[in-house]
C-alpha positions, 0 to 999 in steps of 0.5 A: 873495907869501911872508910874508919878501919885505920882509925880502929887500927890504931885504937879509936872507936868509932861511935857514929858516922854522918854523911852531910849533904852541902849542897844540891844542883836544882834546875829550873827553867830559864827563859833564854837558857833553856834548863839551868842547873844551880847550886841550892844550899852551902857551897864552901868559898873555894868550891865556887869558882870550881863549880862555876868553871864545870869542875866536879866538887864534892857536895857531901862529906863524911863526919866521924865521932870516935873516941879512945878505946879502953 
């Protein structure tokens, strides 16, 4: 089942989809840590302190460009 089916359902078309990377985990070496993994690009303001915490967020989202179909 593709993720815009119910979109189609009820009469949209979907024209394009996306799937946009907001952030990657890099690790690199530290001195007197060992290997640190951090976050490298955009993480929203919320998922900070989640991240920080060792929660898992998501680093990715789905972008959906549909219009009405005639």
């Amino acid at each position: 089942m593709k993720r815009w089916e119910p979109l189609e359902a009820v009469g949209w078309e979907v024209v394009d989809y996306h799937q946009a990377i907001l952030f990657e985990e890099q690790e690199q070496g530290h001195l007197f840590e060992g290997k640190v993994k951090r976050p490298r690009g955009r993480m929203g303001f919320f998922k900070r302190p989640a991240y920080q915490k060792g929660s898992q967020v998501a680093n990715f989202e789905h972008i959906l460009f549909a219009g009405r179909a005639k």
